[in-house]
BAKESE-348439 format. One record per residue (C-alpha): residue number from 0; residue in one letter; chain; x, y, z. Coordinates in steps of 0.5 Angstrom, whole numbers, m for minus. Layout:
<rs>
   resi   resn   chain      xx      yy      zz
    NUM      A       A       X       Y       Z
...
</rs>
This chain:
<rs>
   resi   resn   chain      xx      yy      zz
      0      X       A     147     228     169
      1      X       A     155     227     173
      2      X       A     160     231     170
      3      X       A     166     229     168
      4      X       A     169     234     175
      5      X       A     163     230     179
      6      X       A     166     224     177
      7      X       A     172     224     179
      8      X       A     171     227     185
      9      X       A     167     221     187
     10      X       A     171     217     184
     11      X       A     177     220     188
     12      X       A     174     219     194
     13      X       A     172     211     193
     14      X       A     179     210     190
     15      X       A     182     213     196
     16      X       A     179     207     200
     17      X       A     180     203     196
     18      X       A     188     205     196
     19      X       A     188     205     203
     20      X       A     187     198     203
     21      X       A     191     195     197
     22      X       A     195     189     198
     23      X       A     194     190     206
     24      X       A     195     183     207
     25      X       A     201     179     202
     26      X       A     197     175     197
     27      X       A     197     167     200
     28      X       A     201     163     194
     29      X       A     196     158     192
     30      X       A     198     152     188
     31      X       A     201     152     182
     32      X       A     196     153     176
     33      X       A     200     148     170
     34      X       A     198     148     163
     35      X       A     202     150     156
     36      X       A     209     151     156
     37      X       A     209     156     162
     38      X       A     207     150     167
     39      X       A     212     150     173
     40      X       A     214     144     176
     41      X       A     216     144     184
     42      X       A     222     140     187
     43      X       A     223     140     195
     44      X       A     226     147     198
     45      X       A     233     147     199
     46      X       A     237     152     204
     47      X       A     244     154     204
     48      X       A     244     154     196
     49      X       A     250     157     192
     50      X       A     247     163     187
     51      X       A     251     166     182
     52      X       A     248     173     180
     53      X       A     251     176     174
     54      X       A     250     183     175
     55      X       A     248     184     182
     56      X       A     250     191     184
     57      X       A     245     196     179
     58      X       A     238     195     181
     59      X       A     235     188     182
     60      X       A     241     185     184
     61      X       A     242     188     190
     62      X       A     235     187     193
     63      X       A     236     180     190
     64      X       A     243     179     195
     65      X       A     240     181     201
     66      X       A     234     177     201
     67      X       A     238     172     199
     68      X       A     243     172     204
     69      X       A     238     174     209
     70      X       A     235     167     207
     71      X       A     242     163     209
     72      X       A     245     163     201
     73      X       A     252     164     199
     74      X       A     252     169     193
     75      X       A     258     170     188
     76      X       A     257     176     184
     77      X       A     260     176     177
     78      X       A     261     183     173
     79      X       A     266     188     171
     80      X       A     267     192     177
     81      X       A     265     199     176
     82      X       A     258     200     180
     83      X       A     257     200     187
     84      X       A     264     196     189
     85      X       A     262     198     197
     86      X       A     256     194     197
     87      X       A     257     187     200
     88      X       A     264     186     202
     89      X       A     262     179     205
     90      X       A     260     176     199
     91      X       A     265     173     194
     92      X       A     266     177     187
     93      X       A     269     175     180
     94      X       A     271     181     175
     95      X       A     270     180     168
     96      X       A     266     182     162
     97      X       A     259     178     159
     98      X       A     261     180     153
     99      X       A     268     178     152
    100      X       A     271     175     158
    101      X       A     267     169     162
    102      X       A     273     166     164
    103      X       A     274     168     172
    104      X       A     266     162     171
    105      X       A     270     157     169
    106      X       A     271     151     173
    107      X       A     266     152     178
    108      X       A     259     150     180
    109      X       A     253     154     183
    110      X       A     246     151     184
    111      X       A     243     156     181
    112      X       A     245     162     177
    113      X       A     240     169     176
    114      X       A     241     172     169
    115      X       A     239     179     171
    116      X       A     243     184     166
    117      X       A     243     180     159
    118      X       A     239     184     154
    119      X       A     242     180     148
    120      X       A     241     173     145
    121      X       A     249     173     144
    122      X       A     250     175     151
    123      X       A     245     170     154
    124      X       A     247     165     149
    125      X       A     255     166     152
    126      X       A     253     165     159
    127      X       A     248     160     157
    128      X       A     254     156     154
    129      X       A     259     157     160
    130      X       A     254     155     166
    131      X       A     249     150     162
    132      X       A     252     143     166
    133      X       A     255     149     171
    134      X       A     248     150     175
    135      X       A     241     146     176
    136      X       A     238     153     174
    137      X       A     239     159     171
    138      X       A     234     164     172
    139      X       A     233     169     167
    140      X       A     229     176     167
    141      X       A     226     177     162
    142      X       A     220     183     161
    143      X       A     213     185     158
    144      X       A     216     188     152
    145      X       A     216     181     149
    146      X       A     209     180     148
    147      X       A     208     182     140
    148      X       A     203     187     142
    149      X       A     197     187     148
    150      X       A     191     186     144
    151      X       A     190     179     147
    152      X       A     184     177     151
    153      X       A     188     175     156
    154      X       A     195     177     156
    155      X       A     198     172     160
    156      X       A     204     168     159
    157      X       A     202     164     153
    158      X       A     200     170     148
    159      X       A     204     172     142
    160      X       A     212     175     143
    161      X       A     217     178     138
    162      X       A     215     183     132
    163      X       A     209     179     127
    164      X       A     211     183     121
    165      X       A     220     183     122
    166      X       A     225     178     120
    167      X       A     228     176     126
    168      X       A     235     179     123
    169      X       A     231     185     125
    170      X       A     230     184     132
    171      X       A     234     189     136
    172      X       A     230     193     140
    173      X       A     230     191     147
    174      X       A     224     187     148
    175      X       A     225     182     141
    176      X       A     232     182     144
    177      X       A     229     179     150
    178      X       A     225     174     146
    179      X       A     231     172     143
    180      X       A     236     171     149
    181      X       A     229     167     152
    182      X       A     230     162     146
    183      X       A     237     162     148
    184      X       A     236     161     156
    185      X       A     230     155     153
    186      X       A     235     150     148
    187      X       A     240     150     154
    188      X       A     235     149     160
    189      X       A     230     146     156
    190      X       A     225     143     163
    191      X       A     230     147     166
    192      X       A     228     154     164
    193      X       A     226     160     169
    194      X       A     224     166     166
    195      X       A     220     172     169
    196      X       A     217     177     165
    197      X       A     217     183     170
    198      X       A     212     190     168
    199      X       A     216     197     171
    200      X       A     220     195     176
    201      X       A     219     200     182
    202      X       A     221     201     189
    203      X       A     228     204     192
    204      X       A     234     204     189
    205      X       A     230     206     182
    206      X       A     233     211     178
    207      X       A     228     211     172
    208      X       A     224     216     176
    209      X       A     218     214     172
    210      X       A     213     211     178
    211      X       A     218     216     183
    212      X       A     215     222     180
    213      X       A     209     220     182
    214      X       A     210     220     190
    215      X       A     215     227     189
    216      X       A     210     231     186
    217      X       A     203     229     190
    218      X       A     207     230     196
    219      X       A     209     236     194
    220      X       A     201     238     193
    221      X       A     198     243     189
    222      X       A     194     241     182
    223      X       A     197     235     180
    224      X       A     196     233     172
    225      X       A     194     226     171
    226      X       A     195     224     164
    227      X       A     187     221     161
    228      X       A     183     218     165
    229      X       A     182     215     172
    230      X       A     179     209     170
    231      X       A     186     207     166
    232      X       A     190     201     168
    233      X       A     195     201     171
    234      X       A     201     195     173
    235      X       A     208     195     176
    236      X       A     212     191     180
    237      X       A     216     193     187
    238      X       A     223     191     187
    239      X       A     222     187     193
    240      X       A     217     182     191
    241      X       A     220     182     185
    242      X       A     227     180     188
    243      X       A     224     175     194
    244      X       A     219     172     189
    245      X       A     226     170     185
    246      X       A     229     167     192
    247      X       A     223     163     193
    248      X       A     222     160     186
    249      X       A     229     158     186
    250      X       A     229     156     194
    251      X       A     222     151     190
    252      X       A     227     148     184
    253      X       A     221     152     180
    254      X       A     221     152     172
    255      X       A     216     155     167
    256      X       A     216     162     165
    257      X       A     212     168     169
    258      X       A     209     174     169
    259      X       A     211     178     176
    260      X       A     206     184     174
    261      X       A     203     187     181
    262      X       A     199     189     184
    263      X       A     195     184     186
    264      X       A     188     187     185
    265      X       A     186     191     179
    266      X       A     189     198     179
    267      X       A     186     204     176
    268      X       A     189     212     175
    269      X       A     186     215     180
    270      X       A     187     209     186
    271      X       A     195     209     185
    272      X       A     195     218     185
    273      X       A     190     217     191
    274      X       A     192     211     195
    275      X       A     200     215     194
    276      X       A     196     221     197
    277      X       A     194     217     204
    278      X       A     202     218     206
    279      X       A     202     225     205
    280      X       A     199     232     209
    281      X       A     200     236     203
    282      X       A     193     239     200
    283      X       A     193     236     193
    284      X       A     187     235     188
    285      X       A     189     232     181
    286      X       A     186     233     175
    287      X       A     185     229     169
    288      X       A     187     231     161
    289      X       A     186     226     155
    290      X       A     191     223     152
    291      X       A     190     227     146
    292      X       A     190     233     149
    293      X       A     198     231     151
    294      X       A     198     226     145
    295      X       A     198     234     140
    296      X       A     203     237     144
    297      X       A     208     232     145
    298      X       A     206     229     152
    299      X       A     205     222     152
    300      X       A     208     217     157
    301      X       A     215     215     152
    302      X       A     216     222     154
    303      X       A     215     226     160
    304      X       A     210     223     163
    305      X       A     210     216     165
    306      X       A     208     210     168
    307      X       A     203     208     164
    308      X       A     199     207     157
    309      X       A     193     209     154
    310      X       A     188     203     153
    311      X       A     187     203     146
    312      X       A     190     200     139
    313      X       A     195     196     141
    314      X       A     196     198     148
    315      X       A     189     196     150
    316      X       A     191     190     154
    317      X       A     197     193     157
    318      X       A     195     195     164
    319      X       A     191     188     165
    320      X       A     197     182     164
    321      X       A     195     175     168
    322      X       A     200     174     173
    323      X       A     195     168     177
    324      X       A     201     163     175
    325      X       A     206     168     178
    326      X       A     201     169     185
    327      X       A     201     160     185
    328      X       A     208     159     183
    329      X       A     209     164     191
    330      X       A     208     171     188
    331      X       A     207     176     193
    332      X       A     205     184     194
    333      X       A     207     190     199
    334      X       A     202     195     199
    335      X       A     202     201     195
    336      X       A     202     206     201
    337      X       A     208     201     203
    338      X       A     212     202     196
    339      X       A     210     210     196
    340      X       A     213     211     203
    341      X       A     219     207     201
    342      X       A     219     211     195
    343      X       A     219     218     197
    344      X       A     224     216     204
    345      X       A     228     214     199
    346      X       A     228     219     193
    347      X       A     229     225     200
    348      X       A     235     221     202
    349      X       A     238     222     195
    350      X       A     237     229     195
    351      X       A     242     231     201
    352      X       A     247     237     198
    353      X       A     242     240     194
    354      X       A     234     238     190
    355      X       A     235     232     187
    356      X       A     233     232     179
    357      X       A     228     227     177
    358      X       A     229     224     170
    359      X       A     222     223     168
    360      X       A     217     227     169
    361      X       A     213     235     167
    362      X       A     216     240     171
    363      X       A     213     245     174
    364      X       A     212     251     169
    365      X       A     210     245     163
    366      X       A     205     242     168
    367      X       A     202     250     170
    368      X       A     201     251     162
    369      X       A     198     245     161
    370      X       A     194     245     166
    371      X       A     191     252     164
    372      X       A     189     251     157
    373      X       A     186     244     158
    374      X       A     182     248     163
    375      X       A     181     253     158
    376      X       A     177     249     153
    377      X       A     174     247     159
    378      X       A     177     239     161
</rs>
């Protein structure tokens, strides 16, 4: 019989290949899939639109901007002022407070506008009430953390979403409030809708660390501990598919709600570690530990490991949601080797003046003793 160290180890090699070759060639878009509400419908491209973007300076936004404006669209951001101010000094910016003071919007008119810092149905349901006759179409970014659970056979954009056992009065938690805020973009847009449910968006520029520690630490080479097994399903989007994914929605006058959950192919554990060890000459192996294992010692991916769920109970599904109508509305993937090479330059470009600390992730001494008792009982 194959032992389970056999198994990976074989599992590693073919993976390995596999990882080599993910996404080598951006997935062509096919035509739209309809059906449900989910159902987009398409209009002539337009060039040289105006976009709005509230926010536009974090994460997405400035992946978001560039593509824009490499695409000929004028940009007007809108936010407090506060956050990466250098960045485009060509494009036009307003200053104010989504919660409170809308007033640098009033009396304007953009083609579109993209929605990516609203996470309550209050602060959504104001710029909705502004915008609504203001723009053609207000693009919402929404998240996976809306469906109820991801238990669903298929789990794609028709599943269940918010709590099933909560009064909507106790729907604070970030995913039920993204529910709402999506009822809230649905009753001003009605037809006009657009809301993308992204996975954990990775990519430079992203400081949550949970997909960069995986680059950091293989690179840095030795054992590696990888939380439970090398079949597990793993999902995530790069921040730039996701950002020219938004441009060509809009560019299509596309509407519907879609999943942008990558990558194109299905991912297991032992693809990603080993496809991200493609980019690097470190010696490294990787060993696998049950999630019970890391569950009895408080190591579960909420806390220092991260990227991904145990497929069971309520998670089962959480690694496979359906993004076909995402891949027909035009949705593309770079390859993994890409995004963890780009990743890594990044993250190394970060930690000029002194070593960087990662804000997820096992240091070293945890990993080394959990390393060491997993082996004990002979993992």
């Amino acid at each position: 019989m194959t032992t389970r160290r056999e198994f990976i180890g074989q599992a590693g090699v073919a993976a390995g290949a596999a990882a080599l070759g993910l996404g080598s060639a951006r997935v062509a878009p096919a035509r739209p899939v309809l059906g449900g509400r989910t159902r987009d419908r398409r209009w002539p491209r337009q060039q040289g639109m105006t976009i709005l973007i509230l926010g536009g300076t974090g994460f997405i936004g400035p992946h978001v901007v560039r593509h824009a404006l490499a695409r000929g669209h004028q940009i007007t951001l809108f936010n407090r002022g506060r956050t990466n101010t250098h960045l485009f000094p060509e494009v036009e910016k307003l200053v104010g407070d989504r919660n409170s003071d809308l007033a640098a919007l009033e009396g304007r008119r953009w083609d579109a506008v993209i929605d990516n810092s609203g996470y309550t149905p209050h602060q959504v349901g104001l710029s909705i009430d502004l915008l609504k006759g203001a723009t053609d179409q207000y693009l919402f970014t929404s998240t996976r953390a809306v469906y109820t659970d991801f238990t669903a056979e298929v789990m794609d954009e028709d599943a269940p979403i918010g709590p099933r056992d909560l009064p909507e009065s106790e729907w604070t938690a970030y995913g039920p409030a993204k529910v709402l805020a999506e009822r809230a973009v649905e009753a001003g847009f009605g037809t006009r809708t657009l809301i993308v449910r992204p996975p954990v968006i990775v990519g430079p520029g992203d400081r949550s660390d949970r997909f960069t520690y995986w680059p950091d630490r293989i690179d840095a080479g030795g054992e590696v501990l990888v939380q439970g097994d090398p079949t597990d399903p793993v999902q995530f989007i790069d921040v730039r598919d996701l950002s020219e994914f938004y441009i060509h929605l809009l560019e299509q006058q596309t509407a519907g709600i879609f999943n942008s959950v990558g990558p194109g192919a299905p991912l297991s554990s032992a693809e990603l570690v080993y496809g991200i060890r493609a980019i690097t000459a470190t010696p490294v192996s990787f060993t696998w530990v049950d999630w019970d294992f890391l569950a009895e010692r408080d190591q579960m991916p909420q806390r220092q490991l991260p990227f991904w769920q145990p497929p069971s109970g309520t998670y089962l599904n959480y690694g496979r949601i359906d993004s076909s109508r995402g891949i027909a509305a035009g949705l593309t993937f770079r390859p993994l080797a890409v995004i963890a090479q780009d990743t890594l330059e990044w993250h190394r470009s970060r930690e000029v003046g002194g070593k960087f600390q990662l804000r997820t992730g096992l240091d070293r001494a945890t990993e080394a003793k959990l390393l060491a008792e997993w082996s004990e009982l002979g993992g």
